[in-house]
Steps between C-alpha positions, in 0.01 A plus 500: 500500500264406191740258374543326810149490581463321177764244514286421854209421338660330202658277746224419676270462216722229380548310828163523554398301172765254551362464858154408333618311241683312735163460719341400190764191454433415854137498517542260125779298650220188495288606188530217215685688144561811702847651427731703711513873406742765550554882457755606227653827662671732282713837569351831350706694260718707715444921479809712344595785709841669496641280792382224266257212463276452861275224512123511486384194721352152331253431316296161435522365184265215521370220673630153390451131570769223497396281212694236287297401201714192410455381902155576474447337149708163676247479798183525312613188223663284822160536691275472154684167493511417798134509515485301227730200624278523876153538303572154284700323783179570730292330207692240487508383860135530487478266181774256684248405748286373258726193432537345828729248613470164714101396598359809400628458155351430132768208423374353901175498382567330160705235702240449754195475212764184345601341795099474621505311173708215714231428670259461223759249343463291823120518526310618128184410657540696792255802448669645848902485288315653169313796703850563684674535160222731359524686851850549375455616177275785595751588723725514237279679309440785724835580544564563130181700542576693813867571304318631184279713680739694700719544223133686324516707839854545454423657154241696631721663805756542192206731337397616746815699603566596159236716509576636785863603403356623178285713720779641684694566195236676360477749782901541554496600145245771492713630842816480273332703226330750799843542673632525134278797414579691798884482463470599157352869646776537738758535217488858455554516867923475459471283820391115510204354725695265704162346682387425124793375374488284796141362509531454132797251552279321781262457266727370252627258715125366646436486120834244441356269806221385204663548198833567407557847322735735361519858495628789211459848608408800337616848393202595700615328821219246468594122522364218196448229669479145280457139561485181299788608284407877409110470548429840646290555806614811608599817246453862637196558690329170307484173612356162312321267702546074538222276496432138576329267221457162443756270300469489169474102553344461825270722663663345900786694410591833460717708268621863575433788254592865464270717384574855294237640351313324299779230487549197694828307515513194740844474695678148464683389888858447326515903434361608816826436689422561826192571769229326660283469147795297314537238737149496555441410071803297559370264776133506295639434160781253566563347863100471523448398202780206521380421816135409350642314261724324742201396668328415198724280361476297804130466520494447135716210460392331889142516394531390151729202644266395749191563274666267235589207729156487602383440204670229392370299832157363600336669737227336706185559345272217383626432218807582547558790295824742407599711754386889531702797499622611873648829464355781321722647246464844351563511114742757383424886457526679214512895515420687191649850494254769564591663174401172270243553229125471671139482338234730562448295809778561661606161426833429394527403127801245481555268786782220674426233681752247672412181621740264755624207311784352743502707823846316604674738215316816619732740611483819759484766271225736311571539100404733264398465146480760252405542136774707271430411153196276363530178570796543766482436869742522715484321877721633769580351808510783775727324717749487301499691175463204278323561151348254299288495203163331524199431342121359596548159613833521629621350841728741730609366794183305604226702347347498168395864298218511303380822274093535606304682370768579239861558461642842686553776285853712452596689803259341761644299767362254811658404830459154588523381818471092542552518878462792644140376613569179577567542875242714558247359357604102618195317740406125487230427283443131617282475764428146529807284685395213315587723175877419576601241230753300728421197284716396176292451190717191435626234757810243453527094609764276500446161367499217750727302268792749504846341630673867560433748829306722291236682703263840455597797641276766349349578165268812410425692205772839380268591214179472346671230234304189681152633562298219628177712571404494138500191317753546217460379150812297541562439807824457709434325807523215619912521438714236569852529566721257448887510555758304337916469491737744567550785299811430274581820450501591916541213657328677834179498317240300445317457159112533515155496275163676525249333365159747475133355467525627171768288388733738483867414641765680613827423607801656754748488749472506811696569819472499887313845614388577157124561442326312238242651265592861448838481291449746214835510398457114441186525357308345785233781621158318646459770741607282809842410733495187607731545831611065617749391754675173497697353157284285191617228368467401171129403426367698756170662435320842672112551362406880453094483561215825566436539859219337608505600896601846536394561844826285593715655280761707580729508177389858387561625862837413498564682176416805699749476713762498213405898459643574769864428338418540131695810343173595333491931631679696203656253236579660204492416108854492359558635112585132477169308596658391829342590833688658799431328843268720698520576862268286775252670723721598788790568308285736274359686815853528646600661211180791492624540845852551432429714189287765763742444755846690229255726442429599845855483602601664199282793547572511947863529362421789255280665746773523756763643277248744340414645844888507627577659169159732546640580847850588400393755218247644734763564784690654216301768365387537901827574604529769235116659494410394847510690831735445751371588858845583658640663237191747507552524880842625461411779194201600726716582745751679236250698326329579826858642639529741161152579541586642863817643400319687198245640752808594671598720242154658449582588852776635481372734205208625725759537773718725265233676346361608848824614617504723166177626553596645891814653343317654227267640771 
């Protein structure tokens, strides 16, 4: 009777914990990490006798969880990247609607600043036409503005939630270590703490949402856990901590640093592979950063333009004086490193400064110069990797370096930035509306004794070569122009002579649509185009004089609207002296738009693989670890039928051992 009252309770001891354990899966069917767990059932050793070998019931062996560790391994990289593509792609659309299309546009408001020129070409006296224009250019101005601040509050928000993630790291970590330290006393146990094992996994995986990681367990059954490309964070029951700082360059931005000990390494975006906190530095350090120069490039070279044609008008004060600048444009900045030599002060002891010499060759990038032997300085451009070799004094794409207070030393290095602040830190600076030099400093007349169709059709100053404002020791105006036969070596032009007040003459060819006066290449540069319609004859004569009524003078006004489809935004210097044709103001803008816009879609397109990828891996290791309500239905009801058919047998023991008891009485 003893050895069938024991195979009873063996039997239903072992239901019963499968029973639980199967309770336990139900009442976890919903918990986030959780894996199923089952009961591993073994038979006990059977018991010799002389009829042979009877059984002794089941025992339980264990407790065990359905886990695949290269499932699990798969969902936590998908969804660490998968964050990452979402976190930038969410960035991005936010930066997007910073370049607007149509009305609300930068390239609108350019247009609309120009075209309110038109009217100040019909009326230059009109103070009502000249406040509309400077109307205009504030608005202009504002929207650069506006633009460059949001993309500051962009790179705050960017800062802002790196510390936060850091935060959260911080903490997961120290419950990695914590979970760690009490998995490591279980081991003497011979049995393994599924919840544990579980919630360590979860936090694993919360952990891979920020940063990406990878894992190396130990002959203790503790997990290492290291980003970055082996930085540890986790080892044992010890974790190292991440903290926030600002860039070595610029204290806006923010670098990411590990700390262990007493040692601080900071954590570059292209090894942290995946999370929240690499896209995060990504957007901040490139798309960001591109983005302000994008901007600045714009405002730069629109502001310079505009600033520059203005100058070389009258504007209507009395006297007539040269014009003053419109636009306020923000020199270039220079970054030291924080780890350059300083004084006592503080103050750093070498220094860089950069200057704009031609803004129509500045280009949308940020460079960096560093020092690696004496006398050696190396500039590169950040946009695109190139290197070249420079020295004080030397012109790089539109900007000038100078070494002040002296020369940098070996091993420091600066960031310089020529646009980045340009757009937002562009406002009008003229106030005045009679400030807007519509006039030309020089004015044109046919003679009434010409025999040809020749007539005027505009002529206003492209440089600073024919200043009338100051009286010149050898002066160029009056000019006369005086044309003679055809050219015989074209016979569709027409030869012609400049004769300055100075006596000096000059002599060209000329042909129909061709501006006179500014003809380097034919060594003709007096700083004006003389635009005519009509044909010359021979003998004809045109007299170049000063402008002596500038209030109804429109000749510099109509040189503004010639900005409008000049190529002047991004030229570039070729190895061979030549100059590449730039882009014009809309085309320019179009192209900062369309540069955002691939990104955007790029990154919506990564996005949605990474999450279908994320997804697929997930419903992977689910369908292995996770719990599966019917399925647990049907063994409830199995383990609850050997459960009653175990008591069953406990029954019939007591049944038998009752009946033995009467007989024996």
């Amino acid at each position: 009777m003893a050895g069938l009252l024991s195979l009873g309770a063996r039997a239903m001891f072992a239901n019963q914990a499968a029973l639980q354990t199967i309770g336990q899966n139900i009442a976890n069917a919903n918990t986030p990490g959780y894996s199923r767990q089952s009961v591993v059932l073994t038979t006990s050793p059977g018991q010799y006798t002389g009829a042979g070998f009877f059984g002794k019931g089941v025992d339980v062996q264990t407790v065990q969880r359905s886990h695949n560790e290269f499932l699990t391994k798969e969902a936590a990289s998908s969804k660490s990247t998968a964050v990452a593509d979402s976190t930038r792609a969410e960035q991005l659309s936010r930066l997007e609607k910073l370049f607007k299309p149509g009305t609300d546009g930068i390239g609108n408001a350019a247009g609309q600043f120009l075209n309110a020129m038109v009217d100040v070409t019909s009326r230059p006296s009109d103070p009502s036409a000249r406040q509309v224009a400077l109307g205009r250019a504030n608005e202009l101005a504002v929207r650069f503005s506006n633009a460059g601040q949001q993309l500051s509050e962009l790179q705050a928000g960017v800062v802002s939630d790196l510390k936060a993630n850091v935060d959260v790291i911080n903490q997961l970590a120290k419950q990695i270590a914590s979970v760690n330290d009490q998995i490591a006393k279980t081991r003497g146990s011979g049995h393994t703490p599924n919840d544990l094992l579980d919630q360590r996994e979860q936090l694993i995986s919360q952990l891979g949402e920020r940063v990406a990681v990878t894992t190396l367990p130990a002959d203790d059954d503790t997990v290492g856990v290291f980003i970055g490309g082996g930085q540890r964070l986790v080892l044992g029951n010890s974790a190292s901590t991440l903290q926030t700082s600002g860039d070595n360059y610029d204290p806006q931005r923010t670098v990411v640093s590990i700390t262990e000990g007493s040692i601080t390494r900071p954590l570059d975006e292209s090894v942290l592979t995946g999370g929240s906190v690499a896209a995060l530095l990504q957007f901040q350090n490139k798309d960001l950063q591109d983005a302000k120069n994008l901007l600045g490039q714009l405002a730069a070279a629109i502001g310079t333009r505009v600033n520059t044609q203005n100058s070389l008008g009258l504007d209507l004060s009395n006297p007539p004086g040269k014009g003053a600048p419109i636009f306020n444009v923000a020199p270039p900045r220079v970054l030291p490193a924080s780890t350059n030599q300083r004084n006592a002060s503080g103050s750093f002891v070498n220094g860089v400064q950069a200057s704009i010499v031609d803004a129509s060759q500045l280009q949308a990038s940020s460079y960096r110069l560093t020092s690696s032997a004496a006398g050696s300085y190396q500039l590169t451009r950040l946009s695109d990797g190139l290197v070249r070799n420079v020295n004080s004094g030397d012109i790089v794409d539109g900007f000038q370096l100078s070494f002040a207070p002296s020369a940098p030393a070996v091993g420091e290095s600066y960031q310089i930035e020529p646009v980045s602040a340009a757009a937002v830190n562009m406002r009008t600076v003229l106030a005045a509306p009679t400030g807007i030099a519509a006039a030309s400093p020089v004015t044109a007349s046919t003679s009434v004794n010409n025999t040809g169709t020749l007539s005027i059709d505009s002529i206003y100053a492209v440089n600073a070569n024919i200043d009338t404002t100051i009286a010149p020791a050898a002066p160029k105006v009056p000019i006369t122009l005086a044309f003679g036969n055809t050219d015989p070596a074209d016979a569709t032009k027409r030869l012609y002579t400049l004769t300055l007040a100075n006596g000096t003459v000059l002599n060209g060819s000329w042909a129909a649509g061709q501006p006179i006066g500014n003809q380097p290449a034919a060594g003709i540069d007096l700083g004006f185009e003389l635009r005519t319609i009509g044909v010359p004859r021979n003998g004809d004569t045109l007299t170049i004089d000063v402008t002596k009524y500038a209030s109804t003078n429109n000749g510099n006004a109509k040189a503004f609207l010639n900005i409008q489809t000049d190529g002047f935004i991004g030229r570039r210097l070729q190895p061979d002296g030549s100059i590449t044709l730039g882009a014009t103001i809309s085309d320019a803008y179009a192209s900062a738009m369309s540069d955002i816009g691939s990104r955007v879609q790029s990154a919506n397109y990564l996005s949605g693989v990474s999450k279908s990828v994320a997804s697929e891996a997930e419903a992977s290791r689910s369908g292995e670890a996770g719990v599966n309500l019917d399925e647990e239905a049907s063994r409830l009801i199995q383990y609850q039928q050997a459960y009653q058919a175990a008591a069953k047998v406990l029954q019939t023991a007591q049944t038998l051992f009752n009946e033995l008891m009467k007989i024996a009485g």
